[in-house]
C-alpha positions in Angstrom: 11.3 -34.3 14.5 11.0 -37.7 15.5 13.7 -37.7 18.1 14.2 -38.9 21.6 14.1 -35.5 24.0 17.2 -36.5 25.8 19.1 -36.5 22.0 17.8 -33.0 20.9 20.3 -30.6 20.9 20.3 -26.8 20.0 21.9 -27.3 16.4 18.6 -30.2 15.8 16.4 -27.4 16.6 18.3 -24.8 14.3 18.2 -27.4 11.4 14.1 -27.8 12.4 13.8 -24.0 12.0 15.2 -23.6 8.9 13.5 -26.7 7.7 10.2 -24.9 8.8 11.0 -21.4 7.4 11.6 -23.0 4.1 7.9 -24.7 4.0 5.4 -24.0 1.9 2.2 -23.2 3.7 -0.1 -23.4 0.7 1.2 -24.6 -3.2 0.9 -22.0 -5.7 -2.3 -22.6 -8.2 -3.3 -20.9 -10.9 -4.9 -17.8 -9.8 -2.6 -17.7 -6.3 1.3 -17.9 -5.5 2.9 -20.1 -3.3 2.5 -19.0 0.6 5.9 -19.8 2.3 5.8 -19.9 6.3 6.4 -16.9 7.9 9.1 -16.4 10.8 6.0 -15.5 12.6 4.9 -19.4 12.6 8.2 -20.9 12.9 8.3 -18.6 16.3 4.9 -20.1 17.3 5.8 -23.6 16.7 9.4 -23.1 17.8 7.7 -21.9 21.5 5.7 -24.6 21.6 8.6 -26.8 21.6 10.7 -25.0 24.1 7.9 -24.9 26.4 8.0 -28.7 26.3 11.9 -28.7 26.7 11.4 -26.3 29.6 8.8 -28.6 31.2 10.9 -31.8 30.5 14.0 -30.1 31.9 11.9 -28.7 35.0 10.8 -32.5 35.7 14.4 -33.9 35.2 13.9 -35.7 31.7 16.5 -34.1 30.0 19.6 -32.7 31.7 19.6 -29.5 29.6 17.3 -27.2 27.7 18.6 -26.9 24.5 15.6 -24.5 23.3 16.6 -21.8 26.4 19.6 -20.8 24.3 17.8 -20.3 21.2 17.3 -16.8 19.9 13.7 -16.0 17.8 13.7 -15.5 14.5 13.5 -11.8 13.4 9.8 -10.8 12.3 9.7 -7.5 10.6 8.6 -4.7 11.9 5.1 -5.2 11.0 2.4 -6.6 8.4 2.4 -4.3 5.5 -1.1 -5.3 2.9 -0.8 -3.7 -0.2 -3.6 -5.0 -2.6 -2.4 -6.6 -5.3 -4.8 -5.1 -8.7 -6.6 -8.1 -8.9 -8.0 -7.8 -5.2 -8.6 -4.2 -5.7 -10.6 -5.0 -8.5 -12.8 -7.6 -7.1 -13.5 -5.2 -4.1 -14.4 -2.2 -6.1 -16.7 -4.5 -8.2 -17.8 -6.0 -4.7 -18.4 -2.4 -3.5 -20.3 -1.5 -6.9 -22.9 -4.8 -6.6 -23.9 -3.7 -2.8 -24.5 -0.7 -4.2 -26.8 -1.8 -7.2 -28.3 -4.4 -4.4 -29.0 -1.1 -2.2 -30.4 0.9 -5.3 -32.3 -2.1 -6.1 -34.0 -2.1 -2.5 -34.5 1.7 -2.6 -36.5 1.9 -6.1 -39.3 -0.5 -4.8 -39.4 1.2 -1.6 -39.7 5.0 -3.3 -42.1 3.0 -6.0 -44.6 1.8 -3.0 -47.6 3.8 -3.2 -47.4 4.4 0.9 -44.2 5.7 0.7 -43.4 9.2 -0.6 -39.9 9.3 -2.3 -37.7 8.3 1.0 -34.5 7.5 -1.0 -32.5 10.1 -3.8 -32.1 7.5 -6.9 -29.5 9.8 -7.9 -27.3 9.6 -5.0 -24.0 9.2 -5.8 -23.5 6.4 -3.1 -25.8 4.4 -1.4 -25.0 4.4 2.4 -21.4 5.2 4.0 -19.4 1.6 3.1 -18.0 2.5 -0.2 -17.0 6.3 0.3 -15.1 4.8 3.3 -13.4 2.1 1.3 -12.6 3.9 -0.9 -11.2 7.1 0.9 -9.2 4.3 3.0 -8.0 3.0 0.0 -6.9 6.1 -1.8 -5.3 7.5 1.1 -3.3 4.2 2.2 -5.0 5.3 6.0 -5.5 2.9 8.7 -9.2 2.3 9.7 -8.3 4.6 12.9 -6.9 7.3 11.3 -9.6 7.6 8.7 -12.5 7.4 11.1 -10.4 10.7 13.2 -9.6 12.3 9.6 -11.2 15.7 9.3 -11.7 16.9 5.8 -10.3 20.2 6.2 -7.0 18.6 7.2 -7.3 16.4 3.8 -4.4 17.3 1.5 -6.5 16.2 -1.7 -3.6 16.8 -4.0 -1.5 14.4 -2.0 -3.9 11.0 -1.5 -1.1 8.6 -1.0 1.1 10.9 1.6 -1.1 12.9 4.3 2.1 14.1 6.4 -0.4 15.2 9.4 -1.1 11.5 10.0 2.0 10.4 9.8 2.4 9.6 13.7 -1.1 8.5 14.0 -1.1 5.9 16.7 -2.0 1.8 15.2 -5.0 1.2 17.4 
């Protein structure tokens, strides 16, 4: 801001908020947009700067606290991640190489002559990372709910909507 404290008043800080909310966190490149600050951050930063008008009016530097009037900016409700089809490609494709990676390591253990066959190398998946992923994915569950998800309460005919889940607590 590169003010005085004793000069800051409450419309200086609604100017800095709106100066902030309009910033651009990272520039757009080729393969990625531009990231805009999120309320989320100007509410960090603007706390940070009423805690020091707070402390500055508690030790009688400034006559008033102009940041005590000051109402947060609204945050949503929540973070909602959809993948965007380039990310969902570059994990499925991450998912398939630990796969070949695992199938790799399993051939030359069932080909060691001490070993009788230990691994099936026709086994659909490899270990329990990508059915998870990708029942996650397909469903749109939390980690939570899918790790309480019973199969006979799966609606398969209904992936993106599993109404028994619904209220299925966040954590």
């Amino acid at each position: 801001m590169g003010m005085a404290l004793d000069t800051i008043d409450a419309n200086d800080l609604m100017e800095w908020t709106m100066k902030e909310l309009g910033g651009v966190k990272n520039r757009a490149t080729d393969t990625a947009p531009a990231k805009y600050i999120s309320p989320a951050t100007a509410n960090r930063k603007m706390n940070a700067l009423r805690r020091l008008l707070t402390n500055a009016f508690d030790r009688k530097i400034v006559s008033e606290n102009p940041g005590a009037k000051l109402e947060k900016e609204d945050e949503g409700s929540g973070i909602a991640l959809w993948l965007k089809p380039d990310e969902e490609r570059r994990l499925r494709a991450a998912l398939n190489a630990r796969g070949a990676r695992h199938r790799k390591h399993w051939l030359r253990i069932n080909a060691d002559p001490r070993c009788n066959e230990v691994f099936d190398a026709e086994a659909t998946f490899t270990d329990f990372v990508k059915p998870a992923v990708l029942f996650a994915l397909n469903t749109g569950l939390r980690r939570n709910a899918s790790v309480v998800a019973k199969f006979d309460g799966c609606r398969f005919d209904m992936l993106r909507h599993l109404p028994e889940w619904d209220a299925m607590p966040d954590r």
